[in-house]
Residue, then its C-alpha position, 0 to 999 in steps of 0.5 A: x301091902x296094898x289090896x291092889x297088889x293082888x287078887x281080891x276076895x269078895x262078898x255080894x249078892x245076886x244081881x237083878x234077875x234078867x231072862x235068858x236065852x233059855x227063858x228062864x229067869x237067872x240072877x247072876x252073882x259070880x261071873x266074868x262080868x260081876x267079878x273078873x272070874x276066868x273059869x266059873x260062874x256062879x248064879x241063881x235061877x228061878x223056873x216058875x211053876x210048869x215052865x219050860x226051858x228051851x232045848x238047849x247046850x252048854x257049848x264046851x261047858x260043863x254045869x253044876x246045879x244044887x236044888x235049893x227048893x222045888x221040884x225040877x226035871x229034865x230030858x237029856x241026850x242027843x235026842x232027849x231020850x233020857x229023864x231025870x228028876x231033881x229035889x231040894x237037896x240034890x245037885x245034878x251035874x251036866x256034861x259039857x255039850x249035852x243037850x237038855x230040856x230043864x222044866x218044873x214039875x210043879x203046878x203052884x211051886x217054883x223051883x229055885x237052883x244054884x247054878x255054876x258052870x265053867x264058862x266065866x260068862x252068864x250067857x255065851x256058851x249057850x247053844x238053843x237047839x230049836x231042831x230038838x223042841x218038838x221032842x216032848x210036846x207033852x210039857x208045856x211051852x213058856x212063855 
């Protein structure tokens, strides 16, 4: 049987990293665009110490992320009312269309995470929600 009969199994590593719209830095593996995937992706992201995100929704979409070092937090819910903190270890999940604002807690560390969502493509089905940014000016801007 040949292997292009039929769907073919793969290895690979991150690609380079590139900044997305959130301002965050994600190294895509596992995506529409590396693979062919219908329905997930899969990459690794880096938020530098003290970053934050920008306001933003995954439209549709529903994430999943595993902490794999450092220290990550996040305000979540239609007027980010509510809080969460994650460690290495943790896995956090996000509804599908829930706004959220992501940061590292971390002065001097960066917070490194595994991020796979159900839309097959690194970037489409994020929504910057720019309305929400002024929400927690206590946490510093990227950037």
């Amino acid at each position: 049987m040949s292997e292009n009969s039929g769907p073919v199994c793969r290895v690979l590593r991150a690609a380079e990293p590139f900044i997305g719209k959130q301002g965050f830095s994600y190294a895509p593996a596992i995506s529409a665009e590396t693979v062919g995937a219908t329905a997930i992706h899969m990459q690794l992201l880096t938020m530098p110490p003290g970053a934050r995100a920008k306001v933003h929704k995954h439209e549709a979409h529903e994430t999943a992320i595993y902490i794999l070092s450092g220290v990550g937090a996040m305000y979540y819910g239609d007027r980010l009312e509510h809080h969460l903190v994650s460690r290495a270890g943790d896995f956090v999940y996000i509804p599908a269309n829930v706004p959220h604002l992501p940061y590292n807690t971390s002065p001097t560390e960066p917070c490194i995470a595994v991020v796979s969502r159900t839309d097959p493509n690194e970037q489409e089905s994020v929504v910057l929600l720019p309305e929400l940014e002024a929400l927690h000016p206590e946490i510093a801007e990227i950037g």
